[in-house]
N, C-alpha and C positions, 0 to 999 in steps of 0.2 A: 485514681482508679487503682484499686491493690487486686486484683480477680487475675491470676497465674494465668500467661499466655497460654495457648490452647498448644503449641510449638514447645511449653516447656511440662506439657503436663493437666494445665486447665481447661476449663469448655470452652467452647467455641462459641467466639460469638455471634452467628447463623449457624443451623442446623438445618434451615429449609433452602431445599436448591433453588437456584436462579433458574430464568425459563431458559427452555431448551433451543436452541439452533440446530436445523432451519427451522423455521414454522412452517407447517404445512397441513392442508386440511382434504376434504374432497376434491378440491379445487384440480389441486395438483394431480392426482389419480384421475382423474377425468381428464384433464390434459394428458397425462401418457397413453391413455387408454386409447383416445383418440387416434396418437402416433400410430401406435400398435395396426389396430385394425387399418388402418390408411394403408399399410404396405409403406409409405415412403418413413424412411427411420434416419437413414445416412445426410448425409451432406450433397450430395449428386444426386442430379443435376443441381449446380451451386448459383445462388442462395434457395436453397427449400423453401417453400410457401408460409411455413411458420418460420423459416428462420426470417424471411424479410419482413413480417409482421413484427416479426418482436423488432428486430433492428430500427421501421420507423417508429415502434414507441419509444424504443430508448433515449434517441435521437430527440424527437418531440419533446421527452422529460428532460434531458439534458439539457436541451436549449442550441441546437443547430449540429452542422455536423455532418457530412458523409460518410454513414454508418457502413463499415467490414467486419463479420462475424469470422472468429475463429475459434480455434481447439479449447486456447485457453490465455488468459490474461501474461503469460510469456514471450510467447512469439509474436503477439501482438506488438513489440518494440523492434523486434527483428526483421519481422514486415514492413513495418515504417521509415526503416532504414534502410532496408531493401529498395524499397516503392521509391526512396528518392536517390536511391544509387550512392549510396553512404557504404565502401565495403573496404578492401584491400589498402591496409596502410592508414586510413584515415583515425583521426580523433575525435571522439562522441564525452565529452563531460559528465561524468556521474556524481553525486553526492557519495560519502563515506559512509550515511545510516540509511540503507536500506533493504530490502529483501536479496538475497543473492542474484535474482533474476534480473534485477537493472543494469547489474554488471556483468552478468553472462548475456544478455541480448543483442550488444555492440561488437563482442567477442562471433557468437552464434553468424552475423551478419558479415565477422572476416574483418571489422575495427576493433580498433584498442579503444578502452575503456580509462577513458583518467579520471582519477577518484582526488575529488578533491573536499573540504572540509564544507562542516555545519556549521548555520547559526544559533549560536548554544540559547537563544531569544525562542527557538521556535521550532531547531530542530531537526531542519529543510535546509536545502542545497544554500550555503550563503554566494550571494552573489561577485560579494569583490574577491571570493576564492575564484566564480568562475573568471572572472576578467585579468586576473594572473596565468590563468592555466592554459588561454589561446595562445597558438601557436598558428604559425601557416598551414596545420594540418590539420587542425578541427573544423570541424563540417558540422556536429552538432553539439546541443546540452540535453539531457535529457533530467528532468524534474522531477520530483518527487513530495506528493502530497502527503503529509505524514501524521495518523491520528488525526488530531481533531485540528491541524494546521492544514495551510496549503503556503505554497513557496510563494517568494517576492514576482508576480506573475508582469507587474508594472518594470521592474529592474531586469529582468532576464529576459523580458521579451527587447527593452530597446538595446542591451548588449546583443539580443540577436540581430535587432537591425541594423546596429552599426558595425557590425561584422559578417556578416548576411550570413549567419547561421541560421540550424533548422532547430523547432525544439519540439522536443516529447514531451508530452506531462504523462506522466506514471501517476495514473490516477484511481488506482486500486483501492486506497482507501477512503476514496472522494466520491462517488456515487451519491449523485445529489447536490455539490457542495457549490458556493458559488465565491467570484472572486469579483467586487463590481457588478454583482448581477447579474454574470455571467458564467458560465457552466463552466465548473471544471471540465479540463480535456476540450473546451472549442475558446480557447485563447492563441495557444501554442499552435501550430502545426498538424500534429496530431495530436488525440487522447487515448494512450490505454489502457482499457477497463478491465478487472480478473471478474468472474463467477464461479471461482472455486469456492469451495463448501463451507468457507469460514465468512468470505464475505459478506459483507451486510446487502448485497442483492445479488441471490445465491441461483445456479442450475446443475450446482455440483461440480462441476467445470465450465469453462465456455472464456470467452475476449470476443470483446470489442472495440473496433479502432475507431476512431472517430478523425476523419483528414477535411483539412481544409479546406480542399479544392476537388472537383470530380475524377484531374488528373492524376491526382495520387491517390483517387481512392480505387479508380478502375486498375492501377498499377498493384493498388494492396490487396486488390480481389484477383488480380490473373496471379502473382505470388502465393497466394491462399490455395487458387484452383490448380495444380498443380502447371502454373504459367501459360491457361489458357485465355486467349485474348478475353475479355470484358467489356462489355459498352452500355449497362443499365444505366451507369451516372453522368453519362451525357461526354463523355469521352471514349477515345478508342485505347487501350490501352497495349494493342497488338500483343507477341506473346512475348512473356518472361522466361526466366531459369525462375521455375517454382514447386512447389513442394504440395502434400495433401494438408494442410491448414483448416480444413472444412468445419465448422461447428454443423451437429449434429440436429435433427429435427425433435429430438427427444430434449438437448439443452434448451432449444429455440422453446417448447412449449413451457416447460419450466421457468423459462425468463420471464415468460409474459406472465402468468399467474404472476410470481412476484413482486413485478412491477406494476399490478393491480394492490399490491397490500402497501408497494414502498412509499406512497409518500403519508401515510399515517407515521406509520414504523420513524420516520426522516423524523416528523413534527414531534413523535417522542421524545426520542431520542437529544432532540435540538433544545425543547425546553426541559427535559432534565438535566443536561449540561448546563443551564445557566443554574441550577436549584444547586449542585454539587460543588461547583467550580466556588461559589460562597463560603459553605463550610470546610470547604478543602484548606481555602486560604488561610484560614482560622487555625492549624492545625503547625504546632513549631516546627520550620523545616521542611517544610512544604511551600515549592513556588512553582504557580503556573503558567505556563507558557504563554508569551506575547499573544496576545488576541490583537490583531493589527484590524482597523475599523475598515480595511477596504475588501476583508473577507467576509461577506454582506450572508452568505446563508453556511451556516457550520452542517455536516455530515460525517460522519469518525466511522469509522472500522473499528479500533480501540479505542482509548482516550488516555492517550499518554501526559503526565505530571513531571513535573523536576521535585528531588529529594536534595537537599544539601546537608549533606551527611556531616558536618561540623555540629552542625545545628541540633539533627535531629535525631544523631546516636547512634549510626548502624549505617551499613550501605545498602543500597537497593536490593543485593541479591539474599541478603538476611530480611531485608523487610520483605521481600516477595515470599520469603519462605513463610514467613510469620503468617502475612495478610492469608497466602494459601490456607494453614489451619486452621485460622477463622472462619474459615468458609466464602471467602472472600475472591474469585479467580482472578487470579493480575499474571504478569511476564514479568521478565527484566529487561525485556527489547534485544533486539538484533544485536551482534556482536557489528564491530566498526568492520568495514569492508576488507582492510589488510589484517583484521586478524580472523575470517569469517572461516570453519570452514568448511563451507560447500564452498568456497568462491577459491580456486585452484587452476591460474592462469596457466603456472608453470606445468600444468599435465595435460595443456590445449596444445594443438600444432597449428599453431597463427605462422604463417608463412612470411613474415615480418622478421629481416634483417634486424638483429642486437634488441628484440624487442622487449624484452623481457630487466635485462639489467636497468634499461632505461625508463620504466615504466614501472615496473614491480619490484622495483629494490623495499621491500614494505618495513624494511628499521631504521629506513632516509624519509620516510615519510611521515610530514607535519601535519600529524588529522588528530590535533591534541582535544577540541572539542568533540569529535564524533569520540574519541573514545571516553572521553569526561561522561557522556550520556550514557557510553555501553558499562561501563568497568563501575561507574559511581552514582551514578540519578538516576535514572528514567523508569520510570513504574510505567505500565500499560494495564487500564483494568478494562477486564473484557466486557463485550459492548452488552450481553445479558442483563448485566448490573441496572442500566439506564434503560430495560424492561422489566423492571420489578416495583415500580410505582417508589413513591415516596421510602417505605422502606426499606425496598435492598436500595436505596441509596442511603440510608441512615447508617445500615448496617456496616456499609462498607466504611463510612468516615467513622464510625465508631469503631472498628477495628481498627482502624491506622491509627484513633488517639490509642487505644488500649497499645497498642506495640508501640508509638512513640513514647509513653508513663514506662513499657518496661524494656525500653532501647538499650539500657547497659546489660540489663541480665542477658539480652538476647547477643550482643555483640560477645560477651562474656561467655555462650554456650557453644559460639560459632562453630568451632573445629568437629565437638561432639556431633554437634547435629547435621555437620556436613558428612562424620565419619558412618552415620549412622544412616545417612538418605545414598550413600552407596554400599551398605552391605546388601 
């Protein structure tokens, strides 16, 4: 391929946009319209009539569950740890590659957050990192479903039971996904779901907790209500120190339409993953992440790949530039947790004796894989791509051979085009 990258001067190779996010049609205007006229719009009296309709769909689609609506896919962790009395002192296990929010919601709840490393196989929390990093002071792990992975759900649940830990699945970008045939988010303890505006099952904002037991979910609903007792899940949850967490009636409608379009959108989605992940492999320097056979139904938010930049001539934040003026939308992923930064322990007042030397020393810590994904692999291409039928899946592996064929002139322009995308 001799056709000048589009990043150094030549066309691009898509000029028609990928579809847009959210979709929405009359559907949804009819659903608010309805709020509207009702009078009831807020959260109070908690759960609103459409918010507990959507909650039993979600539940239903997810596959079990005692479903807690909230604000939004953050505090959803915070509640969970709240709900089972995880705060002051304790230790919650983070992975290194995640959204900032998995490591501020153990903080948010008055625990420390320990970050420990990926399995550079897939990306996700590796598990003999979590079985290092127990101490007498850790009370949970919280998990992280990431792109089109989900974590070792077999390995991390039985180090939770041989150390009677609790465990979260952050399952934000799992919506749908399943692990054995079973729902992301109802393995663990709880499941946190986001419906902020990017996810693949959108109300603009909104969370969902999904808890195991009705004890903890009446405990995650009097926390939500600002710690008014609760007893719709068949327990008493008397009252908490709680906060206004309420998702709104206006989200609640919006979920449900969506959830009427989601499992088409899921089945798209899921067989054009297996159409791409073929020609992707094809491509030098391109390796995809472990597909483990007990993650029985795939569901992605992105769809994140490995780049071995020896291989393929460039690092990732040069090929994301490239693939961008293709026409192509990708990321380069999350930065690694100690060098994130929205993620700024040292500017929290955690009322924790020496906590911070011993915890957040972040140039003593060993998270050599998470940053191997942030600093040099990991492409994320956005999930529109895998709503463009057969073509914009062409177009995107066609793009990544066209910037693999001209890897050195791009590496070779690096500095220029970095000088040039900050002027």
């Amino acid at each position: 391929m001799s056709e000048k990258l589009a990043a150094l001067g030549g066309s691009p190779v898509r000029t028609e946009p990928y579809p847009e996010w959210p979709v929405h049609d009359e559907r949804d205007v009819a659903a608010v319209t309805d709020v509207v006229k009702s009078g009831r719009w807020g959260g109070y009296p908690y759960p609103g009539p459409r918010t507990q309709a959507f909650l039993e769909q979600f539940a239903a689609m997810q596959g079990g569950g005692y479903p807690v609506a909230m604000v939004n896919g953050t505090v959803t962790m915070e509640v969970a740890l709240r709900a089972a009395e995880i705060g002051w002192g304790d230790e919650v296990i983070i992975p290194a590659y995640t959204f900032q929010a998995t490591a501020a919601a153990p903080m948010a709840a008055g625990a420390i957050p320990v970050i420990v490393d990926v399995d550079p196989q897939t990306y996700c929390i590796d598990p003999r990192k979590v079985r290092q990093a127990i101490t007498e002071k850790t009370k949970a792990i919280i998990v992280v479903h990431l792109g089109a992975q989900m974590a070792d759900m077999d390995e991390i649940m039985a180090i939770a039971e041989e150390h009677d830990l609790l465990v979260v699945e952050d399952s934000a970008h799992a919506h749908g996904a399943q692990w054995n045939g079973r729902g992301a988010g109802t393995i663990g303890h709880f499941g946190s779901f986001s419906f902020q505006s990017s996810k693949i099952l959108t109300a603009g904002e909104g969370g969902v907790l999904l808890c195991r037991t009705p004890e903890l979910a009446a405990r995650a609903a009097s926390v939500v209500d600002c710690g008014r007792p609760h007893r719709e899940y068949g327990a008493d949850s008397g009252y908490t120190m709680g906060a206004n967490y309420r998702m709104t009636e206006f989200q609640a409608a919006l979920g449900s339409v969506g959830l009427e379009r989601f499992p088409e959108q899921m089945k798209q989605r899921e067989e054009a993953l297996a159409y791409i992940e073929e020609a992707l492999s094809e491509v030098p320097g391109v390796r995809l992440l472990k597909r483990d056979v007990r993650h029985t139904r795939r569901s992605f938010y992105r769809y994140v790949f490995a780049l071995e930049p020896d291989v393929f001539g460039a690092e990732h934040d040069e090929v994301c530039y490239a693939l961008d003026r293709e026409g192509i939308p990708c990321w380069n992923g999350y930065p690694a947790m100690h060098h994130y930064d929205l993620f700024q322990p040292g500017k929290s007042r955690l009322p924790v004796p020496n906590a911070f030397p011993n915890y957040f020393d972040f140039g003593k810590m060993d998270l050599s894989e998470a940053e191997r994904a942030c600093e040099h692999e990991a492409i994320w291409l956005d999930e529109s791509i895998f709503r463009a039928g057969r073509k914009g899946m062409d177009d995107a592996v066609a793009a990544l051979k066209k910037v693999q064929a001209h890897a050195a002139e791009l590496a070779a322009a690096k500095e220029r085009l970095l000088a040039e995308e900050l002027a």
